[in-house]
Chimera marker file (.cmm) of the C-alpha trace (Angstrom):
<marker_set name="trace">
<marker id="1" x="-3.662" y="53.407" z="-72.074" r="1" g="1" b="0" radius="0.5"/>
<marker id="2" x="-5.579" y="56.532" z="-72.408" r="1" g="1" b="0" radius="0.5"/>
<marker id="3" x="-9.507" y="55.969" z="-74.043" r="1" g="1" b="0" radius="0.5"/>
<marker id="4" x="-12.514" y="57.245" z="-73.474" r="1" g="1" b="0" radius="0.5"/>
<marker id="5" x="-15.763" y="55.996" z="-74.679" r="1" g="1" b="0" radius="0.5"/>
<marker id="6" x="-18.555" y="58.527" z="-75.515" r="1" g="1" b="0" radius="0.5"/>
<marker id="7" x="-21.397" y="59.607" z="-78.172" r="1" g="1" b="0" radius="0.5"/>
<marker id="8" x="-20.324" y="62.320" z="-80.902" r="1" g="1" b="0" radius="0.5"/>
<marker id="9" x="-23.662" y="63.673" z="-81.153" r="1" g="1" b="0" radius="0.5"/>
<marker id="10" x="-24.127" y="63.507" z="-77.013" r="1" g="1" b="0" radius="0.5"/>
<marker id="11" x="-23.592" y="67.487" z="-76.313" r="1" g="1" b="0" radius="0.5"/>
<marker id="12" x="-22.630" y="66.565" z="-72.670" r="1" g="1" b="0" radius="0.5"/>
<marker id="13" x="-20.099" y="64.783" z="-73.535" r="1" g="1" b="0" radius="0.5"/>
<marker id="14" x="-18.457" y="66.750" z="-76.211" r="1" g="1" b="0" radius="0.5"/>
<marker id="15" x="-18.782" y="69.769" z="-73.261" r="1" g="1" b="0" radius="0.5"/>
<marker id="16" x="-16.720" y="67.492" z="-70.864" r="1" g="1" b="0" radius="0.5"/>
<marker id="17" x="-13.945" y="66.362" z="-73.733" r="1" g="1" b="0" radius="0.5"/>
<marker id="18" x="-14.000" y="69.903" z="-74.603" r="1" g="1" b="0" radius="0.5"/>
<marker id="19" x="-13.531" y="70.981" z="-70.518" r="1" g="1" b="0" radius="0.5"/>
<marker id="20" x="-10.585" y="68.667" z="-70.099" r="1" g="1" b="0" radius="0.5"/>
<marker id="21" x="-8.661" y="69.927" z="-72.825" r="1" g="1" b="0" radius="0.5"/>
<marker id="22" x="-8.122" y="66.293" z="-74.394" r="1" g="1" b="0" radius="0.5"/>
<marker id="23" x="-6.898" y="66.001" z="-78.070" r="1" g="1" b="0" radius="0.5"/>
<marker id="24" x="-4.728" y="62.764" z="-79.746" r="1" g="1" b="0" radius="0.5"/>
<marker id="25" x="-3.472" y="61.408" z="-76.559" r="1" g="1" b="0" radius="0.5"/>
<marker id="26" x="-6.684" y="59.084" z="-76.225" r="1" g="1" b="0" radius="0.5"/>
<marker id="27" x="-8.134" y="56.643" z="-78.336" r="1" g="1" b="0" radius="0.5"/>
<marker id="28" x="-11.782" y="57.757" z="-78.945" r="1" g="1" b="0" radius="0.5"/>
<marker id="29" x="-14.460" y="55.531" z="-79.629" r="1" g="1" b="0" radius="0.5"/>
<marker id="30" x="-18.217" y="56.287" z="-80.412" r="1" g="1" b="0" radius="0.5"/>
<marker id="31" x="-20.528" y="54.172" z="-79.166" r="1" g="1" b="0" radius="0.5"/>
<marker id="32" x="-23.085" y="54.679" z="-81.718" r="1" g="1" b="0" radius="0.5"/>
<marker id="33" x="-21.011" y="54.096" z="-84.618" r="1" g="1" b="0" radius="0.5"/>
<marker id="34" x="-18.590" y="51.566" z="-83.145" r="1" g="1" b="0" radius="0.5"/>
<marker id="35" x="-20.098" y="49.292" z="-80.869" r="1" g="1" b="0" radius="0.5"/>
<marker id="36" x="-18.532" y="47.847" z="-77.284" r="1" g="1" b="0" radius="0.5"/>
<marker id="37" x="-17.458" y="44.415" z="-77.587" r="1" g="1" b="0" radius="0.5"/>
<marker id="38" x="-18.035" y="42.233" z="-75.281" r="1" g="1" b="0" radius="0.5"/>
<marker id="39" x="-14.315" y="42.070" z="-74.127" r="1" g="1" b="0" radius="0.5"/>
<marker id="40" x="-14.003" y="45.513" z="-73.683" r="1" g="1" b="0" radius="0.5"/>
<marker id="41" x="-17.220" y="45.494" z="-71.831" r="1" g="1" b="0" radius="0.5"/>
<marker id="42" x="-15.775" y="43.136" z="-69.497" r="1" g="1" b="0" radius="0.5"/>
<marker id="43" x="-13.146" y="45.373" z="-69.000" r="1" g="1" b="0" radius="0.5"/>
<marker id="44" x="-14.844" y="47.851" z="-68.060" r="1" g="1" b="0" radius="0.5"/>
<marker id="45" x="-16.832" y="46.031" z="-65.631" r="1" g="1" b="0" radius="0.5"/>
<marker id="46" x="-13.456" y="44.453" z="-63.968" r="1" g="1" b="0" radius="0.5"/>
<marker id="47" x="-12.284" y="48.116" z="-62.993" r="1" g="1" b="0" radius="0.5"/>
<marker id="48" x="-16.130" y="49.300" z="-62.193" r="1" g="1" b="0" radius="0.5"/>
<marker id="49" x="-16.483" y="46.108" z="-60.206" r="1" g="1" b="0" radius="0.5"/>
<marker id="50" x="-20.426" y="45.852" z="-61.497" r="1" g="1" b="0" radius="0.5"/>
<marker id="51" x="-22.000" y="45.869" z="-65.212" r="1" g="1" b="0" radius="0.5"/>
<marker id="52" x="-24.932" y="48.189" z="-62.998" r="1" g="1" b="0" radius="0.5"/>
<marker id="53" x="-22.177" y="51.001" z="-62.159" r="1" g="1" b="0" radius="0.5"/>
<marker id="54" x="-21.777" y="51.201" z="-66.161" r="1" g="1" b="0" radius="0.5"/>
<marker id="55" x="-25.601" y="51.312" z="-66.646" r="1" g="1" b="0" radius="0.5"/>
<marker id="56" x="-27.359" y="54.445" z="-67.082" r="1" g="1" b="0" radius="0.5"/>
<marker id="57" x="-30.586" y="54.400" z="-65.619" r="1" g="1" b="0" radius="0.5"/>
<marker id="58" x="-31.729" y="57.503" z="-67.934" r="1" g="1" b="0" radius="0.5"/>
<marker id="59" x="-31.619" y="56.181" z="-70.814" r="1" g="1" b="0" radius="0.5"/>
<marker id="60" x="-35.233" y="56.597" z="-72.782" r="1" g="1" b="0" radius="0.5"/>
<marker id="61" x="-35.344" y="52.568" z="-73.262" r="1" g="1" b="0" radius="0.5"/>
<marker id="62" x="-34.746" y="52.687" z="-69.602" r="1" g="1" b="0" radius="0.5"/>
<marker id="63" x="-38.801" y="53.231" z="-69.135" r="1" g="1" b="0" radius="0.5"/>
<marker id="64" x="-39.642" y="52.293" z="-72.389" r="1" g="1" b="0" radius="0.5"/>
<marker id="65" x="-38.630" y="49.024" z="-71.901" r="1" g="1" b="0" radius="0.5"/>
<marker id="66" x="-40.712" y="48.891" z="-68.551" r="1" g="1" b="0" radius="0.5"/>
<marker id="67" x="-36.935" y="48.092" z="-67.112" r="1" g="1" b="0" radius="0.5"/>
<marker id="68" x="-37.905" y="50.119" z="-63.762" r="1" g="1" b="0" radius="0.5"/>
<marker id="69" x="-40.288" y="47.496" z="-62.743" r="1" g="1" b="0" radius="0.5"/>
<marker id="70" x="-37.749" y="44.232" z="-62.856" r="1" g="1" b="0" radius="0.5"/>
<marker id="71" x="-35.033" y="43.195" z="-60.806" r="1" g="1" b="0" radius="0.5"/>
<marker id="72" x="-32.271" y="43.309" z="-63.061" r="1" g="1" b="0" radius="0.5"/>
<marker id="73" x="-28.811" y="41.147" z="-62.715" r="1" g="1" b="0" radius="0.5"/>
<marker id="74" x="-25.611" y="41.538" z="-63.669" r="1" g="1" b="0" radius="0.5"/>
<marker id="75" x="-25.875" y="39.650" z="-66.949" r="1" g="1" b="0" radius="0.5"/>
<marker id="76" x="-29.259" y="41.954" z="-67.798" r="1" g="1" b="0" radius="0.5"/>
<marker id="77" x="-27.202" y="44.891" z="-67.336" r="1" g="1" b="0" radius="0.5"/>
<marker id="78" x="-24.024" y="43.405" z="-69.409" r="1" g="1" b="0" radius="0.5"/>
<marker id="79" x="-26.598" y="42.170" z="-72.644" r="1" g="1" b="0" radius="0.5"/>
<marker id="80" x="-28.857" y="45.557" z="-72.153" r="1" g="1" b="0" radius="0.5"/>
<marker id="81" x="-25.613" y="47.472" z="-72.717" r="1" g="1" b="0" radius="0.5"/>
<marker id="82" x="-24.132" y="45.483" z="-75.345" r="1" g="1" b="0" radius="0.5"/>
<marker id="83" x="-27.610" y="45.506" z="-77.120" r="1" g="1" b="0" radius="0.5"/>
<marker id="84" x="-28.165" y="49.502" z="-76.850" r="1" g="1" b="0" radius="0.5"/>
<marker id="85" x="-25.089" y="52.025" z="-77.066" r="1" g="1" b="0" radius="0.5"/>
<marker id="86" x="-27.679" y="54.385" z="-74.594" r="1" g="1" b="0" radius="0.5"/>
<marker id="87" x="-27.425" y="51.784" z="-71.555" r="1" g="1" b="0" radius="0.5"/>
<marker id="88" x="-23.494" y="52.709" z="-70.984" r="1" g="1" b="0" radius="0.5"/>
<marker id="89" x="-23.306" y="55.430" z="-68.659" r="1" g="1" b="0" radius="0.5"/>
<marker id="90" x="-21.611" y="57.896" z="-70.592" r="1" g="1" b="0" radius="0.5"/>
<marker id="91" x="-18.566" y="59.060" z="-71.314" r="1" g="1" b="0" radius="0.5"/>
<marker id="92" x="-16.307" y="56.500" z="-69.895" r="1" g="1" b="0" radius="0.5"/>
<marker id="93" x="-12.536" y="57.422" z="-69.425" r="1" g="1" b="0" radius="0.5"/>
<marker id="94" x="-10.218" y="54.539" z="-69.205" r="1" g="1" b="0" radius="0.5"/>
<marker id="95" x="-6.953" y="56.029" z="-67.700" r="1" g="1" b="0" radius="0.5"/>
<marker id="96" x="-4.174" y="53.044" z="-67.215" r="1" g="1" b="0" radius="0.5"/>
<marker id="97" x="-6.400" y="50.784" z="-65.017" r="1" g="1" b="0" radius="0.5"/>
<marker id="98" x="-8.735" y="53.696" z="-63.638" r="1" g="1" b="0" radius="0.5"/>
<marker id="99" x="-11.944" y="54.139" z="-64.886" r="1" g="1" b="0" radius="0.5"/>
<marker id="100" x="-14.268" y="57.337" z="-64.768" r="1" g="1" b="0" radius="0.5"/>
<marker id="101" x="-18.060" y="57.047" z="-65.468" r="1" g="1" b="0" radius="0.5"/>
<marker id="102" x="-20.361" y="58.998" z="-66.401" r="1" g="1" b="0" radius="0.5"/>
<marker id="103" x="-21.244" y="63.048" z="-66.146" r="1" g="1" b="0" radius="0.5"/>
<marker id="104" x="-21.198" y="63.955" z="-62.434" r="1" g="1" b="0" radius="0.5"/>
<marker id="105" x="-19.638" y="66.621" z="-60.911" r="1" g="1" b="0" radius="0.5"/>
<marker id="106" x="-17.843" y="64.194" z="-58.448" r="1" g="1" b="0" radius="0.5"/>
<marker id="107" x="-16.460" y="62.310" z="-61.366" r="1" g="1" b="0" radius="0.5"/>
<marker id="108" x="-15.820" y="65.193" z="-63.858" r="1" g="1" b="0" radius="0.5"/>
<marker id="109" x="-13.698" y="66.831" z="-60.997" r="1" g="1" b="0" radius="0.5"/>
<marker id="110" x="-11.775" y="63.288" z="-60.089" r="1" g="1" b="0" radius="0.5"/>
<marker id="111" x="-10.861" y="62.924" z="-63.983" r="1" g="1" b="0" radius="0.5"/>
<marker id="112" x="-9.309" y="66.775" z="-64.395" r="1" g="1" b="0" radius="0.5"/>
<marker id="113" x="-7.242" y="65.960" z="-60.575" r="1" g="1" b="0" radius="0.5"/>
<marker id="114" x="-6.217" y="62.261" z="-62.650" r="1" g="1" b="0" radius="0.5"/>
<marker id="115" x="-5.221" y="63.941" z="-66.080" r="1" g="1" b="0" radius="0.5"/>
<marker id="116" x="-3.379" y="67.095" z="-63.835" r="1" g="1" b="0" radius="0.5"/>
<link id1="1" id2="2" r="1" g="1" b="0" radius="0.2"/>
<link id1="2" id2="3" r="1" g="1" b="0" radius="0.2"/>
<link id1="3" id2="4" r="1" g="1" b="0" radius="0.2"/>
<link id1="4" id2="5" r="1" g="1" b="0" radius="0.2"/>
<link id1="5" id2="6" r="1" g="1" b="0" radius="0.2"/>
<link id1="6" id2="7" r="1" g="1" b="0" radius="0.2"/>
<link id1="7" id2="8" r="1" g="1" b="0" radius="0.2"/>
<link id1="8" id2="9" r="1" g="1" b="0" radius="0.2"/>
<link id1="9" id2="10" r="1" g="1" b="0" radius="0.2"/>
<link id1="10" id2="11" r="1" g="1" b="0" radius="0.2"/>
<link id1="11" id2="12" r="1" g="1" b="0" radius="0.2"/>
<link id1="12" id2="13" r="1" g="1" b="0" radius="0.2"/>
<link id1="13" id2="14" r="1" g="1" b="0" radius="0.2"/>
<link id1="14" id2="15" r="1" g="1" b="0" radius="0.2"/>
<link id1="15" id2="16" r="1" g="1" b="0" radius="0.2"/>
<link id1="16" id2="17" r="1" g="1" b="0" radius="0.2"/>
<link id1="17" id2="18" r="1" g="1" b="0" radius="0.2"/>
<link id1="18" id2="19" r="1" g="1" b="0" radius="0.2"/>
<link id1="19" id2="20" r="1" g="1" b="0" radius="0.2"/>
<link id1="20" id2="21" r="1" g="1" b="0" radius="0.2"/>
<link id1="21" id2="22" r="1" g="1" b="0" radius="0.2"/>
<link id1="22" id2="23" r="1" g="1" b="0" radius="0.2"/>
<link id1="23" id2="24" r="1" g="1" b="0" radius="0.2"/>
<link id1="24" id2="25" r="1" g="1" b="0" radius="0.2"/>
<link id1="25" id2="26" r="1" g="1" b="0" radius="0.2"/>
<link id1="26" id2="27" r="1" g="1" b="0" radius="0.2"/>
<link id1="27" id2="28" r="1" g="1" b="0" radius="0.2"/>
<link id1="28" id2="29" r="1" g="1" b="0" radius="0.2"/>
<link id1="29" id2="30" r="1" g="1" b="0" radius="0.2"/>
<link id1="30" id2="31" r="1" g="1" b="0" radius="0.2"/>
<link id1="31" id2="32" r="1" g="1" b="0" radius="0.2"/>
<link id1="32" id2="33" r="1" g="1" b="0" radius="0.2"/>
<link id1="33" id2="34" r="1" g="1" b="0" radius="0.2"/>
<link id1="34" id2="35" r="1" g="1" b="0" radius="0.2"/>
<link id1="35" id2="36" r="1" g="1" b="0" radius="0.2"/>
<link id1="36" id2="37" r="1" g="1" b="0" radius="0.2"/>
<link id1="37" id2="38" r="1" g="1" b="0" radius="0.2"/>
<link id1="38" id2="39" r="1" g="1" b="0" radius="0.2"/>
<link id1="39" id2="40" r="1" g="1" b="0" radius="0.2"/>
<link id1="40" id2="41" r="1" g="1" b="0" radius="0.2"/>
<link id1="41" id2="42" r="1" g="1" b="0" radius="0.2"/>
<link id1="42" id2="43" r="1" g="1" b="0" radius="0.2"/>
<link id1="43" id2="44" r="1" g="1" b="0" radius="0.2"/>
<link id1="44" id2="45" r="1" g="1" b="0" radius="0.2"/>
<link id1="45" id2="46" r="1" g="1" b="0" radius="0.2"/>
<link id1="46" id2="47" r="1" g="1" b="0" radius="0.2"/>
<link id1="47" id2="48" r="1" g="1" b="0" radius="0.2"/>
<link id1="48" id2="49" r="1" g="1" b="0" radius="0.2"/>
<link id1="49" id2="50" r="1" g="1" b="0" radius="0.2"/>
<link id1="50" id2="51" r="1" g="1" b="0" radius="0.2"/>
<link id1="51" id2="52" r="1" g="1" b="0" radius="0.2"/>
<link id1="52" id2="53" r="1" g="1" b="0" radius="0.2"/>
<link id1="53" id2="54" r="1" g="1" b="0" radius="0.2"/>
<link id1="54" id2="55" r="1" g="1" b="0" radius="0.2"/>
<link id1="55" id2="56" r="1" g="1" b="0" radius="0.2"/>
<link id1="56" id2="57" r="1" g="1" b="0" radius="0.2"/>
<link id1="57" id2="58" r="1" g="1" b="0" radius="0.2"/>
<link id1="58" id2="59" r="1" g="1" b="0" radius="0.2"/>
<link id1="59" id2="60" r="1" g="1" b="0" radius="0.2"/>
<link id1="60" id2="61" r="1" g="1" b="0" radius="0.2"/>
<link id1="61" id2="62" r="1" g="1" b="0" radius="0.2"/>
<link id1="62" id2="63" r="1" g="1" b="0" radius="0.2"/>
<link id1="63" id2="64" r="1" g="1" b="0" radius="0.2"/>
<link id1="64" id2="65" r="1" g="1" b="0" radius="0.2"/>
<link id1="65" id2="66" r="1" g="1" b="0" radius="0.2"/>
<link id1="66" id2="67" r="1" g="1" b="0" radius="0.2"/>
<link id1="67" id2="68" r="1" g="1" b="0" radius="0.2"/>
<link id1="68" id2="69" r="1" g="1" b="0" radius="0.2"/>
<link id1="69" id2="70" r="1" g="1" b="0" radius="0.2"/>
<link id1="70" id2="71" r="1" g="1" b="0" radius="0.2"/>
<link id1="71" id2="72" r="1" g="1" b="0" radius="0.2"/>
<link id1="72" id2="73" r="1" g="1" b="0" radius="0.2"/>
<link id1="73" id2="74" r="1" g="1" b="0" radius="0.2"/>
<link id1="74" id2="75" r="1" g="1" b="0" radius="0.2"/>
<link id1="75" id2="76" r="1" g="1" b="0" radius="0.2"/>
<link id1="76" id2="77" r="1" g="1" b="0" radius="0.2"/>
<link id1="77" id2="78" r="1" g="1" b="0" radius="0.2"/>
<link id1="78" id2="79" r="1" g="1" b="0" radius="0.2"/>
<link id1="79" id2="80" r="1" g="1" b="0" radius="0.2"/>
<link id1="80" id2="81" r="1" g="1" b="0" radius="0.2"/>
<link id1="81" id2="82" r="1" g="1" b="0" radius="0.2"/>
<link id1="82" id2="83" r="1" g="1" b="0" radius="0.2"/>
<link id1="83" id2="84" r="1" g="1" b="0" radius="0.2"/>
<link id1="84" id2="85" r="1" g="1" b="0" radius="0.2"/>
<link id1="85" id2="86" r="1" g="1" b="0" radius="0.2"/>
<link id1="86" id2="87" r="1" g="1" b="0" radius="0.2"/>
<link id1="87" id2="88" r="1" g="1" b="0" radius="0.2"/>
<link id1="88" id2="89" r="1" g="1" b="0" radius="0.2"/>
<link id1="89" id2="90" r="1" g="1" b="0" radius="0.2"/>
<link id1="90" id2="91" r="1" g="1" b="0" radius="0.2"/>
<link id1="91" id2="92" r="1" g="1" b="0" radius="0.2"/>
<link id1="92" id2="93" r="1" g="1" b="0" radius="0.2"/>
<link id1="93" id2="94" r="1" g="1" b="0" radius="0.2"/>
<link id1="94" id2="95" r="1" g="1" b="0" radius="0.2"/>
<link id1="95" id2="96" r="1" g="1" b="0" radius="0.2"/>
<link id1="96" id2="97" r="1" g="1" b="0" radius="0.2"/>
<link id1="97" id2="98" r="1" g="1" b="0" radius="0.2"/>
<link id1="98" id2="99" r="1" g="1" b="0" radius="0.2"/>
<link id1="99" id2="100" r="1" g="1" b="0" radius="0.2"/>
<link id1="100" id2="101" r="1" g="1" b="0" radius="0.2"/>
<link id1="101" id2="102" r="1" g="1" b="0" radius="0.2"/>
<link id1="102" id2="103" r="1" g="1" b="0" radius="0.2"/>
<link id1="103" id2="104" r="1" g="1" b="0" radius="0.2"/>
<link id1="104" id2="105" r="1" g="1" b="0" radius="0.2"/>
<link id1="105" id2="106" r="1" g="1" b="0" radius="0.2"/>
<link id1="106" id2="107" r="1" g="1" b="0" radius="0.2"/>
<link id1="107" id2="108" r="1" g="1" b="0" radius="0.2"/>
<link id1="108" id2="109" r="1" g="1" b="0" radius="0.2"/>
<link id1="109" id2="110" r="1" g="1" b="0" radius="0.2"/>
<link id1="110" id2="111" r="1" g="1" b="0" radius="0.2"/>
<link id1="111" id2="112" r="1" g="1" b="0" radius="0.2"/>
<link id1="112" id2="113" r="1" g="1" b="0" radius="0.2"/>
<link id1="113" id2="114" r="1" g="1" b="0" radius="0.2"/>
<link id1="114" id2="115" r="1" g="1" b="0" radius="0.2"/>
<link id1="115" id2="116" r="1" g="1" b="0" radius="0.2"/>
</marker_set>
């Protein structure tokens, strides 16, 4: 299985789809206008090993929400996420059962090695 999950109107990650050269062999979902179940959430989070590795810590709600200040658990970061698209780290590759998060050099470079 072959999906990544990502924002059409997030520049950064249209650069990084755009980068690897990726077309019709993954399924594409955006976030904004299809939302994460909970089940794929989950799965996520099995192959992450934490709901916090799949949280973005950037996101605008992130201070708006005062979220800097609490001690969040694994549950707050699994509801934050399902309740706002901008709490996934973003894009998220799913690659047979790998997964690559986020926009980092360090992961960017570990996806083009994987899809090489």
């Amino acid at each position: 299985m072959k999906k990544v999950y990502y924002l059409s109107t997030c520049d950064t990650c249209k650069r990084i789809i755009k980068e690897l050269g990726i077309g019709e062999e993954f399924d594409y979902q955006d976030i904004k206008t299809e939302k994460i179940t909970s089940e794929q959430l989950e799965g996520m989070q099995n192959l992450a090993g934490s709901y916090e590795a799949l949280f973005s810590r950037v996101a605008r709600k992130y201070k708006e929400l005062g979220l800097k200040e609490k001690q969040l658990t694994e549950d707050d970061y699994k509801n934050y996420i399902l309740e706002e698209y901008t709490f996934l780290k973003r894009p998220v590759f799913l690659i047979d059962q790998e997964i690559f998060i986020g926009n980092s050099k360090k992961n960017v470079e570990a996806l083009k090695n994987k899809l090489s």
